[in-house]
C-alpha positions as CSV (number, residue, x, y, z in Angstrom):
1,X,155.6,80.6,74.3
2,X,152.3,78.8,74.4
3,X,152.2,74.9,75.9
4,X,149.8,72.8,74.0
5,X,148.2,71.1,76.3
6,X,146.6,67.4,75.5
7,X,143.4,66.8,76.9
8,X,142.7,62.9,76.8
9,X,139.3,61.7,78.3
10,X,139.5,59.1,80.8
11,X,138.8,55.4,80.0
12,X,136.0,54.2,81.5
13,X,135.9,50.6,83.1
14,X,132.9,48.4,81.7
15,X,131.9,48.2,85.1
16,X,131.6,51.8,85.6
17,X,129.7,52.3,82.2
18,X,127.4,49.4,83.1
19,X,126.2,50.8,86.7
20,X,125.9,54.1,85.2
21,X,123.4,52.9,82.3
22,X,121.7,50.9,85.3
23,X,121.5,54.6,87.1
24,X,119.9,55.9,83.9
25,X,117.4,53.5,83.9
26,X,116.2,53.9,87.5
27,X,116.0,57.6,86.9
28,X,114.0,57.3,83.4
29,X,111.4,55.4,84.8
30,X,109.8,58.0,87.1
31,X,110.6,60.8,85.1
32,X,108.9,59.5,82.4
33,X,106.2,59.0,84.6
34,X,106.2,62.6,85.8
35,X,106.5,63.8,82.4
36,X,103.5,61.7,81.0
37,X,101.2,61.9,84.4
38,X,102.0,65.5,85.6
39,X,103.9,67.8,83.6
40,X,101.6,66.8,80.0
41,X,98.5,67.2,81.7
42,X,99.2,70.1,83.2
43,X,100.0,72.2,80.4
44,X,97.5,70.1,78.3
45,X,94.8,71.2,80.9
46,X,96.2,75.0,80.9
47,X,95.8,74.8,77.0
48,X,92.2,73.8,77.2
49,X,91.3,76.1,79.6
50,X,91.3,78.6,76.6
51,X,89.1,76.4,74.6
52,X,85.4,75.5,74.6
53,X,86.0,71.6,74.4
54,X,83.7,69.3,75.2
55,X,86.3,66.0,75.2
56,X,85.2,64.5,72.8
57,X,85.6,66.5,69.8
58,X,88.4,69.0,68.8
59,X,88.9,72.0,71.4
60,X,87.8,75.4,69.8
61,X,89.9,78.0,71.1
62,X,87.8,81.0,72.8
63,X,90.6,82.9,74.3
64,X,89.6,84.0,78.2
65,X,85.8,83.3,77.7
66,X,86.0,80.3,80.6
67,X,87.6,82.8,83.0
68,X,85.2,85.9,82.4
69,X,82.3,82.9,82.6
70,X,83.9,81.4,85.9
71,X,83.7,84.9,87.7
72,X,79.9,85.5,86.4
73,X,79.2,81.8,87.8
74,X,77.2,81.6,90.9
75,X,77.6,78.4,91.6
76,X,81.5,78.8,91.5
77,X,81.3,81.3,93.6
78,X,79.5,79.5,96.2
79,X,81.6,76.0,95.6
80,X,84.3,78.1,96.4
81,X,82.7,79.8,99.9
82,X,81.5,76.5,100.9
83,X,85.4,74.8,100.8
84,X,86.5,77.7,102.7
85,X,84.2,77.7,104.9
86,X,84.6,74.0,105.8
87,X,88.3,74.3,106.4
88,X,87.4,75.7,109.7
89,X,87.6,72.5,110.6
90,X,91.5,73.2,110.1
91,X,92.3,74.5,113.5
92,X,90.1,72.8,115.5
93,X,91.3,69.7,114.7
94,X,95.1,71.1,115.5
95,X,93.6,71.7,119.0
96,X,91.8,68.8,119.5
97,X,94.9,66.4,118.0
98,X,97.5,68.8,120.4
99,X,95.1,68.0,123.7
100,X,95.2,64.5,122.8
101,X,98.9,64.3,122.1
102,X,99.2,65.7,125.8
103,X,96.9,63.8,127.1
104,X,98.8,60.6,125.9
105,X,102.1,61.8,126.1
106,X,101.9,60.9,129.6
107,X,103.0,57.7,131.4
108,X,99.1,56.0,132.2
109,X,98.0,52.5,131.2
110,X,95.9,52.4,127.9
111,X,97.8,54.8,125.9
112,X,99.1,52.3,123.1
113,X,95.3,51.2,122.5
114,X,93.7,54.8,122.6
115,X,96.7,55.8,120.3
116,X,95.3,52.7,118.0
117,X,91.7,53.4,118.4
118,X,92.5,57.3,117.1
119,X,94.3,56.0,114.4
120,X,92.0,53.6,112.9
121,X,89.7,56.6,110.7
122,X,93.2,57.5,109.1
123,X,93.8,53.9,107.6
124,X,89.9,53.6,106.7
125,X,88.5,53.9,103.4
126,X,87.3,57.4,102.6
127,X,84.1,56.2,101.1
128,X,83.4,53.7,103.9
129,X,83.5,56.3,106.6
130,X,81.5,59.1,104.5
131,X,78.7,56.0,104.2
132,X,78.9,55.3,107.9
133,X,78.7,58.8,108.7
134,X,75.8,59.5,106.5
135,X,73.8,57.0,108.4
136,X,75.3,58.5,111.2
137,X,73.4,61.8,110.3
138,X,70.2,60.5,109.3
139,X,67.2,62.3,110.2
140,X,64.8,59.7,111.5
141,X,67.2,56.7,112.6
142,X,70.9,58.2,112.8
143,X,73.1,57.7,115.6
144,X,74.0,61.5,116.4
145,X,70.2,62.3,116.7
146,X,69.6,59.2,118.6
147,X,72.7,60.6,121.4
148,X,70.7,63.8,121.4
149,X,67.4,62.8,122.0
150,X,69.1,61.4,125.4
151,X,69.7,64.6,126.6
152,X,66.2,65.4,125.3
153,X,67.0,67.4,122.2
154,X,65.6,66.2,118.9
155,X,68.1,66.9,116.2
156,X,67.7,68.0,112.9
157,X,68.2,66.0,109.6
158,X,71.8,67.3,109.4
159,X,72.4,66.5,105.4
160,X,69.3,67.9,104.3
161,X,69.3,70.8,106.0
162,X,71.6,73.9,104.4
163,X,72.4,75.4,108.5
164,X,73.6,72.1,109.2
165,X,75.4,69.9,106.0
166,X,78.3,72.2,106.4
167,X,79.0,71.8,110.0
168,X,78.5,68.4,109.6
169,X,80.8,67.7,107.2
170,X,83.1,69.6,109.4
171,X,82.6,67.0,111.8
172,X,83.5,64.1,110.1
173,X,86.4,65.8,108.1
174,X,88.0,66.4,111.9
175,X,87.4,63.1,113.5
176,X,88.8,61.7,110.6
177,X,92.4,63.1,110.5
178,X,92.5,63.7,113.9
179,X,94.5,60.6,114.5
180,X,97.2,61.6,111.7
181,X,98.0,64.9,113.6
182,X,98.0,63.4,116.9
183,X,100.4,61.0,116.1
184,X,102.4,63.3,114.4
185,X,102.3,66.2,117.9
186,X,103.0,62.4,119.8
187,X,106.1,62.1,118.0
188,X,107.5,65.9,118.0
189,X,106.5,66.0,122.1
190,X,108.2,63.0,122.6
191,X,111.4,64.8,120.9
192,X,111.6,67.6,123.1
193,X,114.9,67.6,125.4
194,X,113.7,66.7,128.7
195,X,116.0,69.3,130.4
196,X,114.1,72.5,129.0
197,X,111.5,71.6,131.3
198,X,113.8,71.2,134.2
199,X,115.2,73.9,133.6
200,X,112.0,75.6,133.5
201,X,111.1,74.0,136.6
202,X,113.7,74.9,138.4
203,X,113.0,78.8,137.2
204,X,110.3,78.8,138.8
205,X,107.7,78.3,135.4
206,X,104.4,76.5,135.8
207,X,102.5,74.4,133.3
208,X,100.8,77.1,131.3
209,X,104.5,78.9,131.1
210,X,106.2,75.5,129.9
211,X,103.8,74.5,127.2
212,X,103.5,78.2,125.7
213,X,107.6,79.0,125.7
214,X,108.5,75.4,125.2
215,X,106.0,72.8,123.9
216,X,104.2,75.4,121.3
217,X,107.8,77.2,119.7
218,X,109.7,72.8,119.6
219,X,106.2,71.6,117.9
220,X,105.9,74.4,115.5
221,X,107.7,72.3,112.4
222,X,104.9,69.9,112.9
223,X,102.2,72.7,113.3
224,X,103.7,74.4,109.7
225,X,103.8,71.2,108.0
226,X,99.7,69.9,108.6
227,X,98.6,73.6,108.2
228,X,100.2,73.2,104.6
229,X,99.1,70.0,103.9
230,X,95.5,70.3,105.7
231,X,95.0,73.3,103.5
232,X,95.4,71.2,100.1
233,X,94.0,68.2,101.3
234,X,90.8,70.5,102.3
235,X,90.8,72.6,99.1
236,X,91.0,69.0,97.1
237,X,87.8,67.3,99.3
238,X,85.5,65.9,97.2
239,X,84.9,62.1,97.9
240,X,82.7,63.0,101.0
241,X,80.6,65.4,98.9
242,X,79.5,63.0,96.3
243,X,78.5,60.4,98.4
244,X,77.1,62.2,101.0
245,X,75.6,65.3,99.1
246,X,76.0,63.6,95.3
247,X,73.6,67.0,94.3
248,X,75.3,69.3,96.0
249,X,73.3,69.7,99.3
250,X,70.5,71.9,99.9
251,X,70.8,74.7,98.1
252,X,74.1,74.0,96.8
253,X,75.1,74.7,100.8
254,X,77.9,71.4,100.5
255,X,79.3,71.7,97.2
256,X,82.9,72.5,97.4
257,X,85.3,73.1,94.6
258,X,86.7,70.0,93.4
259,X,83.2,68.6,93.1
260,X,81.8,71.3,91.2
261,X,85.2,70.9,88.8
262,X,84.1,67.2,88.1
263,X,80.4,67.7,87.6
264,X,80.9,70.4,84.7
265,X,84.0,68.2,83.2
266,X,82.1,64.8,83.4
267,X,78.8,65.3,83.6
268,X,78.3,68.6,81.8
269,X,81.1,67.5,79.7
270,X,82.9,71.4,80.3
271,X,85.8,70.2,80.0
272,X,87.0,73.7,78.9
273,X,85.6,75.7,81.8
274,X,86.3,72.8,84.7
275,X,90.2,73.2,83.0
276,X,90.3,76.9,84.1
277,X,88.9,76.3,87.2
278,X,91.1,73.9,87.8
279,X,93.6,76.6,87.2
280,X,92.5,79.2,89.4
281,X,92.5,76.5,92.3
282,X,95.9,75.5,91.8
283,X,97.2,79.3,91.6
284,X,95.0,79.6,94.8
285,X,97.2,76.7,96.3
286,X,100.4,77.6,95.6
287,X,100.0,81.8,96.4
288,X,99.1,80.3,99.7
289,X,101.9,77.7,100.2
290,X,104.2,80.2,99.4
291,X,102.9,82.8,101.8
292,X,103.1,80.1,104.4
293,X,106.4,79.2,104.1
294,X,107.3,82.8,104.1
295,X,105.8,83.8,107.1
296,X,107.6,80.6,108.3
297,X,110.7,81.0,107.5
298,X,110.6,84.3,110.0
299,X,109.0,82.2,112.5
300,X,112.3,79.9,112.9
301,X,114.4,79.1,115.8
302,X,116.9,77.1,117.0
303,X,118.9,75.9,120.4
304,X,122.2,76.6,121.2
């Protein structure tokens, strides 16, 4: 004998229905956002990379003619050696931001202003530091060849010269965000419990034997996290280029990706070919992130 069973669905209370259309609301807003600034974009901008479009007229589809081009194209080639290249500026700032995390970890007078000073690049306009910096580097009147010739060594014309522009840009890129990642180590040293180091006192470890079985392993989230984001951020640099370099350096020795991307969308008007290489460098980004967080995710600890 089968029951019939009555399904009856529950009353909502006007209040309930209200909040839940106020809920709706807050939700729409930014996913409308993401679906008009992001998501159409995106698969507009995979669309024209098939396309020889200009922007202004109709694209012309030209099936995989901007990625056989792109891996014939010098100059993309080189755009994309020179951003690697610069990004050894990665882990030398992780060094130099660790040693000063140390350094002001400790219990001295002056630490709150030096933690300020390090911190003031971070909050500074991108394009008012790469203008102070390229005066900085000038040839005949700059402020790095003016320290030199103290020590009696006449400095060379670092943006003009194709040896030099790269490591120079290097320089900058590093003193820049070296306060972000030294606040950040600041804040993961300060976090570590107190007793693993008595512990490890009391076991007899020194220094050297504390910071490389203790500090380095409870710091590591913070290490993962700025390689990831250093890695993007340095792939996406572009805003020091054109002011500094705005042709590319000698020898198209400074051009990185990103800037050679915007000078064949907007001023050779490629939009087609800058939409594939724009592509390939996201693909680039995300295989890496991914291998990151895998070899991460083996890499993870905990206390008990």
């Amino acid at each position: 004998m089968s029951t019939e069973v009555l399904r009856t669905k529950p009353r909502r209370s006007r209040l309930h229905r209200r909040e839940h259309q106020v809920a709706l609301a807050f939700i729409a807003i930014p996913l409308i956002g993401f679906l008009l600034f992001t998501l159409y974009p995106l698969l507009y901008s995979v669309y024209a990379s098939f396309t020889s479009w200009n922007g202004l007229a109709a694209p012309t589809f030209n099936g995989i003619d901007n990625y056989i081009k792109m891996w014939n194209d010098p100059y993309f080639l080189k755009a994309m050696w020179n951003t690697l290249f610069m990004m050894i500026g990665i882990p030398i700032g992780l060094v130099l931001s660790m040693a000063l995390a140390l350094g002001l970890n400790r219990k001295m007078r002056g630490t709150t202003f030096f933690r300020t000073v390090y911190y003031i690049p971070v909050i500074s306009s991108i394009a008012a530091i790469a203008i102070l910096w390229q005066w900085a580097y000038n040839g005949d009147f700059g402020l790095v060849n003016q320290v030199l010739d103290l020590v009696g060594i006449q400095g060379p014309n670092w943006l003009a010269d194709k040896d030099t522009v790269k490591p120079a840009l290097i320089i900058m890129a590093t003193w820049k965000g070296l306060g972000y990642s030294m606040l950040l180590y600041l804040a993961a040293l300060q976090s570590v419990p107190r007793y693993l180091y008595e512990a490890a006192s009391l076991d007899g470890a020194g220094t050297w034997d504390q910071f490389r079985n203790i500090t380095l392993p409870m710091v590591r989230p913070v290490t993962f996290f700025l390689v990831v984001t250093s890695i993007i951020g340095g792939s996406q640099i572009f805003i020091e280029i054109n002011i500094m370099t705005p042709l590319g350096g000698p020898e198209f020795s400074s051009a990185s990706i990103v800037w050679y991307i915007w000078r064949q969308a907007f001023n050779n008007l490629h939009m087609g070919y800058a939409s594939a290489m724009s592509i390939v460098l996201g693909l680039i980004i995300f295989v890496i992130t991914v291998i990151q967080f895998r070899l991460n995710r083996r890499n993870q600890f905990s206390i008990d």
